[in-house]
C-alpha positions as CSV (number, residue, x, y, z in Angstrom):
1,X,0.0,0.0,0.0
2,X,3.2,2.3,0.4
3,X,4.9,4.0,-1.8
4,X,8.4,3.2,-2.7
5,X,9.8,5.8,-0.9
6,X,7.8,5.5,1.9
7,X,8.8,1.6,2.3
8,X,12.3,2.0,3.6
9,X,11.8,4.0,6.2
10,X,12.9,3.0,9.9
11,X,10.6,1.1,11.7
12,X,10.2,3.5,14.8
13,X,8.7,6.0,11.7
14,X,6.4,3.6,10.0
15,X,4.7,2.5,13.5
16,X,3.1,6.2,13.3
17,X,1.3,5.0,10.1
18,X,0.3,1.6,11.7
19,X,-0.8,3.5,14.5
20,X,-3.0,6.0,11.8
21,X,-4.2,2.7,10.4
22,X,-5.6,1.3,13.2
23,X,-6.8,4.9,14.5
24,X,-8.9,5.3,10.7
25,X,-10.2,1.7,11.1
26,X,-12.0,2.7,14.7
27,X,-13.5,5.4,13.3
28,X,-15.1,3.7,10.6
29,X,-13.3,4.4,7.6
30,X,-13.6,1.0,5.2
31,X,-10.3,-0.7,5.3
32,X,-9.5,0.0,1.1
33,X,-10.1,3.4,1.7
34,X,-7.2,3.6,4.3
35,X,-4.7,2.0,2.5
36,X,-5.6,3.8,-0.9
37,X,-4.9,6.8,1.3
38,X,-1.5,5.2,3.0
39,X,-0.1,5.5,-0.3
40,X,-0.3,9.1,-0.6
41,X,2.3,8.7,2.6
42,X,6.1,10.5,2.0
43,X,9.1,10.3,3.7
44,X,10.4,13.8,5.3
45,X,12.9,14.6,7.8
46,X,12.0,16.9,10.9
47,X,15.2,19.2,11.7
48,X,15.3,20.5,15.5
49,X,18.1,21.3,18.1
50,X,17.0,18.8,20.3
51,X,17.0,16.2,17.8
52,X,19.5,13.0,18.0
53,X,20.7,12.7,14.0
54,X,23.5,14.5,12.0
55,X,23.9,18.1,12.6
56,X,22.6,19.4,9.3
57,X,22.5,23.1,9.4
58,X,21.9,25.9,11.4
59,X,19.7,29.0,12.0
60,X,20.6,32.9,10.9
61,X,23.8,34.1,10.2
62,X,26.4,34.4,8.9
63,X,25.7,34.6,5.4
64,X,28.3,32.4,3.8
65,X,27.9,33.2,-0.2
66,X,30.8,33.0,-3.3
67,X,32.3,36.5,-4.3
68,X,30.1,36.4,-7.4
69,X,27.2,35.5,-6.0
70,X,24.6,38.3,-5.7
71,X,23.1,39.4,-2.3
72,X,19.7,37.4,-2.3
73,X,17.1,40.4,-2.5
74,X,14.8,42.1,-4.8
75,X,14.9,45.6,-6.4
76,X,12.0,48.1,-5.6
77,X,10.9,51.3,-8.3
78,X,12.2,52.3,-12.3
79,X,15.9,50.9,-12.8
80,X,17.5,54.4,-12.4
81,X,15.0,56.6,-11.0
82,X,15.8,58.0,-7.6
83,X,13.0,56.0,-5.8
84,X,14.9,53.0,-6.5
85,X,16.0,51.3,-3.6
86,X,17.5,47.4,-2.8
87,X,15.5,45.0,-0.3
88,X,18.1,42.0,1.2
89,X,16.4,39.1,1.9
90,X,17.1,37.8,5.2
91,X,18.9,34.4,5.6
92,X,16.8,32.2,8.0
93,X,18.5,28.8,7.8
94,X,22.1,27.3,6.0
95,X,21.7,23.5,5.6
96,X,24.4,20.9,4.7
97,X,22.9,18.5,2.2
98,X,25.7,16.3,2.9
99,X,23.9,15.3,5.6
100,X,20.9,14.7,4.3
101,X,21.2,10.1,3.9
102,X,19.7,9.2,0.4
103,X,16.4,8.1,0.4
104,X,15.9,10.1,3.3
105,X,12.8,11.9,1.4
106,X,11.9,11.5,-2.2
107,X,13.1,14.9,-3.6
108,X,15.6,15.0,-6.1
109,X,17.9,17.0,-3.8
110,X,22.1,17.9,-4.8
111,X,23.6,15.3,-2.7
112,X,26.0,17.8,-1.0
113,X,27.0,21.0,-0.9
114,X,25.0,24.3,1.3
115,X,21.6,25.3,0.8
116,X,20.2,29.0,1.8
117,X,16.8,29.6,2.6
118,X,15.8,33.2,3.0
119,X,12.5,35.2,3.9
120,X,11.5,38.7,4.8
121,X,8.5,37.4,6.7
122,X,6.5,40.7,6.5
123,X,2.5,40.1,5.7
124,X,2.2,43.8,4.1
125,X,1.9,43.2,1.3
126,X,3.3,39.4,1.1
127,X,6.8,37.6,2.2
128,X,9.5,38.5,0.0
129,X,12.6,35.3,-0.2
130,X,13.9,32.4,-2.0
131,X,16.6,30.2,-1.9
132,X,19.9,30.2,-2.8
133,X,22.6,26.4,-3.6
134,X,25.9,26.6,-3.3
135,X,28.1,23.5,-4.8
136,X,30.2,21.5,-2.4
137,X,33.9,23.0,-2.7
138,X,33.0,26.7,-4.3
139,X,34.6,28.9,-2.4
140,X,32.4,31.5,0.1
141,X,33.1,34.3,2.0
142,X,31.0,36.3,4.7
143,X,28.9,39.0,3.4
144,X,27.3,41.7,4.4
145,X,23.3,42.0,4.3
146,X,20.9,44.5,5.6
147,X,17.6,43.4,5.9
148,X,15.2,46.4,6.0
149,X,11.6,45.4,6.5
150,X,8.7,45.0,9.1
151,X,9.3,41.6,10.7
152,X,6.2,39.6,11.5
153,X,6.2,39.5,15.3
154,X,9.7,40.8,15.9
155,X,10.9,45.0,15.9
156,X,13.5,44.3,13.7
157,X,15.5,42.0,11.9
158,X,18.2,41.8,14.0
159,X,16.6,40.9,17.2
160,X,15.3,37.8,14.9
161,X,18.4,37.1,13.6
162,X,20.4,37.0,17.3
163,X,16.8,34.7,18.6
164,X,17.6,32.3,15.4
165,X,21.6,32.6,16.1
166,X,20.8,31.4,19.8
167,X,19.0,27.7,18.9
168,X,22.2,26.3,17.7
169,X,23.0,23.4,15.9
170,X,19.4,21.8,13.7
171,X,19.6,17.9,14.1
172,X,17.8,15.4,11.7
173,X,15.2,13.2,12.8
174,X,13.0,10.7,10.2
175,X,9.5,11.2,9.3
176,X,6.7,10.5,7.1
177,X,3.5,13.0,6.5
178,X,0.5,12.5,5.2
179,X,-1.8,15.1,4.3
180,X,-3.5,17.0,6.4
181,X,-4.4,20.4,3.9
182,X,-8.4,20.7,2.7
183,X,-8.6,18.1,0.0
184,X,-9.8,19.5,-3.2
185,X,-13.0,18.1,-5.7
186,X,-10.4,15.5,-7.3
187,X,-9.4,14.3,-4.1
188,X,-12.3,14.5,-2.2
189,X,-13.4,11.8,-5.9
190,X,-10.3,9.6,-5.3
191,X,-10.8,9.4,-1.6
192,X,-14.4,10.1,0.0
193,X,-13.1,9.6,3.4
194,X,-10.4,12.3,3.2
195,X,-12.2,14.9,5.6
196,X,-11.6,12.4,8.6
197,X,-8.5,10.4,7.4
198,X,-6.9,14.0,7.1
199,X,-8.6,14.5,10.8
200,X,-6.9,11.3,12.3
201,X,-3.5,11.8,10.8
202,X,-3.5,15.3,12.4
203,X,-4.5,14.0,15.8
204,X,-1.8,10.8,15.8
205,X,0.8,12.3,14.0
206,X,3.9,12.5,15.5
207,X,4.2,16.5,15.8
208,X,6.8,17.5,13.0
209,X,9.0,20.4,14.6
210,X,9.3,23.5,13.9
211,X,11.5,22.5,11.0
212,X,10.5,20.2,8.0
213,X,12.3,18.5,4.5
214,X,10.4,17.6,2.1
215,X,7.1,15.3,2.8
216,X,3.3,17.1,2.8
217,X,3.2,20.6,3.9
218,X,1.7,21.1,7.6
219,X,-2.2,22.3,7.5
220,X,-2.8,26.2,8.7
221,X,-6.3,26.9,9.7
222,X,-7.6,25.3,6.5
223,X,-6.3,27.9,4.1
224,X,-5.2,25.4,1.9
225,X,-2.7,23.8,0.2
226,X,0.4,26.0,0.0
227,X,2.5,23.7,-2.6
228,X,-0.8,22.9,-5.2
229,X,-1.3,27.0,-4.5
230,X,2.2,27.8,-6.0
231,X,0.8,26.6,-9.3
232,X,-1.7,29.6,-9.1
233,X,0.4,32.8,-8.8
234,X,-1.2,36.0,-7.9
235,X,1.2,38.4,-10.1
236,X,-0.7,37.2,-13.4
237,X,1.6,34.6,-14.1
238,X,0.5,31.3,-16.8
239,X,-0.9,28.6,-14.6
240,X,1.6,25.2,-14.1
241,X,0.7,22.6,-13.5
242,X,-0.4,21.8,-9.4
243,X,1.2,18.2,-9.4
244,X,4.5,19.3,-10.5
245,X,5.3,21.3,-7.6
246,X,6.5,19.7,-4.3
247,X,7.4,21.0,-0.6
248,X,10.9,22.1,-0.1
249,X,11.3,23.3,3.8
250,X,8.7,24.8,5.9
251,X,8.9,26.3,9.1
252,X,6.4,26.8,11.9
253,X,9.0,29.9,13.4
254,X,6.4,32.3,13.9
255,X,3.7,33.0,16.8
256,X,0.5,31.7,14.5
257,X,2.2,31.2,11.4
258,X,4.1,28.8,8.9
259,X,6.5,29.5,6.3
260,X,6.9,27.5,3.0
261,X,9.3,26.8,0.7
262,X,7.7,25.3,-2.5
263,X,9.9,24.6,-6.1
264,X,8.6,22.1,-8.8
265,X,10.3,18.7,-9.0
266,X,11.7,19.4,-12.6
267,X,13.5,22.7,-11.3
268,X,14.8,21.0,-8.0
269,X,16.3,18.6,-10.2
270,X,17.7,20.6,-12.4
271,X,19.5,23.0,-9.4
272,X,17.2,26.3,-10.2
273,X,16.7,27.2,-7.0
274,X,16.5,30.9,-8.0
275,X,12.8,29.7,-9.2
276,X,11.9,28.4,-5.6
277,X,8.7,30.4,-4.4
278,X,8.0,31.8,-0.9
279,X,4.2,31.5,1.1
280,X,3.4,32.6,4.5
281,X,-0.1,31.5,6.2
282,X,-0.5,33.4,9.2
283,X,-3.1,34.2,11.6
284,X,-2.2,38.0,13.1
């Protein structure tokens, strides 16, 4: 009933979706219907300070880029007029992708080298960030950044920057997810049962962390799916295609909020991370 990925993962993670199993089958969801929905089941990896795996990253600064490497950010008014003016993205996380184990989740992730997830988590009018890869053996050096926005919750960005600084080290621990967003009308056809097998997976689930790689991304009050919603830009964009896209990070940082990372398969493959998109759900 698994999917391939899902099947090698450590027994101590795959008692969670026995455990969902048995939890479904009390509450009286036929039997096929569960395990048609087991297979939607993906490996992830939770990343927290008090974990027990590989150190595989950190939080905030410093901001270790190559000399040619552009300071993540994005360029406000007319190239040239006077009103113009440069926003840096702040740098949330660095992760080491080296020690990330294969298989560990079914992205097609580099298998080393540093990746740089930014966000200027401000809600007026939307969270600016992106992310940035940096090949194993390119030279970096420190540089400097400014951050100059309205941080969500916090006076400025340094005071989040020193509060991310102080949680040290991010350890890896396994997982698996299932969903747990508002299933659409296709869904809701494939699986009729998805309102409560969504319900029990959120109530047995094994938490997450703050931190997450890969798998489904976390519901937020029931606004929906924030990796099928990159697919539907709000800048006028063409429509892709909703299945292509997957769940890079996402981080429940904020008081009442999540942050996600979402890129399509094709690009994460391919190493354009300058096309990863940015989505904060947040309830002020």
């Amino acid at each position: 009933m698994l999917a391939p990925a899902a099947r090698t993962l450590p027994p101590a993670t795959l008692w969670w979706l026995d455990r969902f199993r048995e939890q479904a089958l009390e509450r009286g969801v036929p039997a096929p219907d569960v395990d048609r929905w087991l297979g939607l089941a993906r490996p992830m990896l939770r990343m927290a300070a008090d974990g027990n795996g590989p150190v595989v990253g950190r939080l905030g600064g410093p901001l270790m880029l190559p000399p040619d490497v552009p300071t993540p950010g994005d360029r406000h008014g007319a190239a040239g007029a006077e009103d113009e003016y440069a926003s840096d993205h702040q740098l949330i996380a660095t992760l080491d992708l080296s020690a990330v184990p294969p298989g560990a989740t079914d992205l097609p992730l580099p298998p080393d080298g540093s990746l740089l997830l930014f966000v200027n988590a401000d809600l007026e009018p939307w969270p600016e960030g992106g992310a940035v890869y940096v090949p194993a053996g390119v030279p970096v050096e420190e540089r400097e950044s400014s951050p100059d926005y309205e941080v969500y919750e916090y006076d400025t960005p340094e005071e989040l920057d020193a509060e991310l600084r102080d949680v040290g080290d991010l350890r890896l621990v396994p997982g698996v997810s299932l969903p747990t967003t508002p299933p659409d009308a296709a869904t809701l056809a494939r699986h009729p049962h998805a309102e409560t097998l969504r319900e029990v997976w959120s109530d047995q689930r094994d938490g997450g962390g703050g931190w997450q790689l890969g798998g489904h991304a976390a519901n937020f009050d029931d606004y929906g799916d924030p990796v099928a919603g990159s697919a539907e830009p709000d800048d006028e964009a063409p429509l892709s295609d909703r299945d292509a896209w997957v769940l890079l990070a996402q981080w429940a940082g904020f008081p009442m909020s999540i942050l996600y990372w979402t890129i399509t398969r094709q690009d994460l493959a391919a190493r354009r991370f300058d096309r990863v998109a940015v989505q904060m759900q947040a309830n002020p």
